[in-house]
N, C-alpha and C positions, 0 to 999 in steps of 0.2 A: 504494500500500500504506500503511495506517494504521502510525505506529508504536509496538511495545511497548518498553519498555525496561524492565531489570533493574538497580534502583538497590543499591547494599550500602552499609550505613553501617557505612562507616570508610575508610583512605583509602586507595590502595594499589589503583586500579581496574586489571581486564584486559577489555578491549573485543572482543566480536569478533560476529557476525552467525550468526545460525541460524537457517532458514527465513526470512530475511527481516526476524528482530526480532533489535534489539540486544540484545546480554548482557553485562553488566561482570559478569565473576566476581572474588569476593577470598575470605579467609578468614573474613568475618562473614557475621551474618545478612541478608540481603534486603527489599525493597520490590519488588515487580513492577507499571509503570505503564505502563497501556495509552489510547491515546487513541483514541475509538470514536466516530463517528457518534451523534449526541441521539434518545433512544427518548420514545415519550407516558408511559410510569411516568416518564421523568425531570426532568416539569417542576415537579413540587412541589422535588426538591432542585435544581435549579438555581436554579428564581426566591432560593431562601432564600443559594444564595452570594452569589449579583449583591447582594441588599439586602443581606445582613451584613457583605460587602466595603464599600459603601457608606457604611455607619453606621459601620463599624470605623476608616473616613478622616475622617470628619466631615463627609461631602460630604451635601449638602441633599438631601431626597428628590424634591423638585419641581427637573424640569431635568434630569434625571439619567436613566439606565436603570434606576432603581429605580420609577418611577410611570411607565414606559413600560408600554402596553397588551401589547406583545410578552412582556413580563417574564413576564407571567401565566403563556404559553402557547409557549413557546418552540420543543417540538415544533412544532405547525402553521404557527407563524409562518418555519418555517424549511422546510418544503415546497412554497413559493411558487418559481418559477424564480428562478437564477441566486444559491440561497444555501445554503450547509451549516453546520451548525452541528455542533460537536463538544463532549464532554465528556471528560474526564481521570479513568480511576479508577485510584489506588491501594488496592493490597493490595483490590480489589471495592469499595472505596467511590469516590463520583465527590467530586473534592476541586477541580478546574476547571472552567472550560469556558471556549469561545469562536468565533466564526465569522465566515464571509464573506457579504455580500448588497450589493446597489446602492446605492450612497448614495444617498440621498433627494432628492429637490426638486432636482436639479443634471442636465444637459444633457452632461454627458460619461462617458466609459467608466470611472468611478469606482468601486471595490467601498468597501467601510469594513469595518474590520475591528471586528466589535461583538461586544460584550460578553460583554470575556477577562476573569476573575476565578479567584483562589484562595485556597482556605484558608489561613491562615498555615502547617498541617502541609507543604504542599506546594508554599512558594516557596521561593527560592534553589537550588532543587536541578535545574535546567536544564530542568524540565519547560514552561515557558512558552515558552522560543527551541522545543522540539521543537512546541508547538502552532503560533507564530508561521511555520514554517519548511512547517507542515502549511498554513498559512493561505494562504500566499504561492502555495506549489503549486498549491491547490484553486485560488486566484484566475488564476491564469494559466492551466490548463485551462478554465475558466469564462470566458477573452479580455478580461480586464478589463485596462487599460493603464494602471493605477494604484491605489493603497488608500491609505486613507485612514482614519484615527481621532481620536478626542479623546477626553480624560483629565483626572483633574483635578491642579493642580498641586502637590499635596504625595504624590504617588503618584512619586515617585523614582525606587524600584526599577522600577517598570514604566517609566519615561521612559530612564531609562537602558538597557535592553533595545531599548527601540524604537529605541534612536538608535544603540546597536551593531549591531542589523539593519539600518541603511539607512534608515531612518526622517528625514527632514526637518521641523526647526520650521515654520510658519507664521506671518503674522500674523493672520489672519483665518479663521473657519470658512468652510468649504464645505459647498455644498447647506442642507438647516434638518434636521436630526434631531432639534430638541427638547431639545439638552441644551443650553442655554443657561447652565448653570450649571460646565461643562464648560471650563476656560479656555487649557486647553495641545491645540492642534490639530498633527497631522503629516502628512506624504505621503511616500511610498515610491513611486516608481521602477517599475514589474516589467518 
């Protein structure tokens, strides 16, 4: 099951499950974020997170999943076996995304977790551990015996997430995906 969650800003959350989607009720107004499988209308607003996340870090476009062929087309590229890609919308706008497929160029049962990006509207607010936690799932129904990602290194917030999910440093890439521009690699366990 995909998950929706009911964010309220302010603090003072009541958590509880309905049909299957979480609900924090409080006394203020709402966000409602649902995380859905990637549609073909939605590759024009995804390719534009992945680069504006990008540029927004200072990370080069060459080397990066910003001048990746996939970028373009992320629908198709992600109907290929053993990959799903999801995106994040808030209040109907998609404000993330992210997904699982094989690492590339490498000879073990590796998935890589590629390209999770978000708005600034929509971090801090736990929506990336619920994608993360989606990723981990999809990958282990899909029998991958490990995931794998890379990031760049002034991306923090994101390294910090991954290393409270279980996420391990590396010294070294695995497989060749291209981002050679990419310098903090990790593995996780499943």
């Amino acid at each position: 099951m995909i998950p929706a969650k009911v964010r309220f800003k302010s603090q003072g959350w009541v958590k509880f499950r309905l049909n299957s989607k979480l609900i924090i009720v409080t006394r203020c107004t709402f966000e409602i974020m649902m995380i859905r499988p990637i549609l073909p209308e939605d590759n024009t607003v995804v390719k534009n997170i992945i680069q504006q996340t990008i540029l927004e870090y200072g990370a080069p476009k060459e080397g990066t999943a910003y001048s990746d062929k996939a970028t373009q087309s992320m629908y198709e590229h992600f109907q290929l076996p053993r990959r799903v890609y999801y995106v994040i919308e808030l209040d109907d706008e998609i404000v993330g995304c992210g997904g699982v497929g094989p690492l590339d160029n490498q000879e073990q049962n590796i998935c890589e977790l590629q390209k999770m990006y978000f708005l600034p509207k929509a971090r801090g607010k736990g929506y990336g551990k619920e994608l993360i936690q989606l990723c981990i799932k999809t990958a282990k129904e899909l029998a991958y015996s490990k995931m794998y990602l890379e990031t760049m290194d002034n991306m923090f917030e994101a390294q910090g997430l991954y290393k409270h999910m279980g996420f391990k440093l590396l010294n070294e890439p695995m497989g060749n995906t291209g981002h050679y521009s990419c310098p903090v690699q990790m593995i996780l366990d499943l």
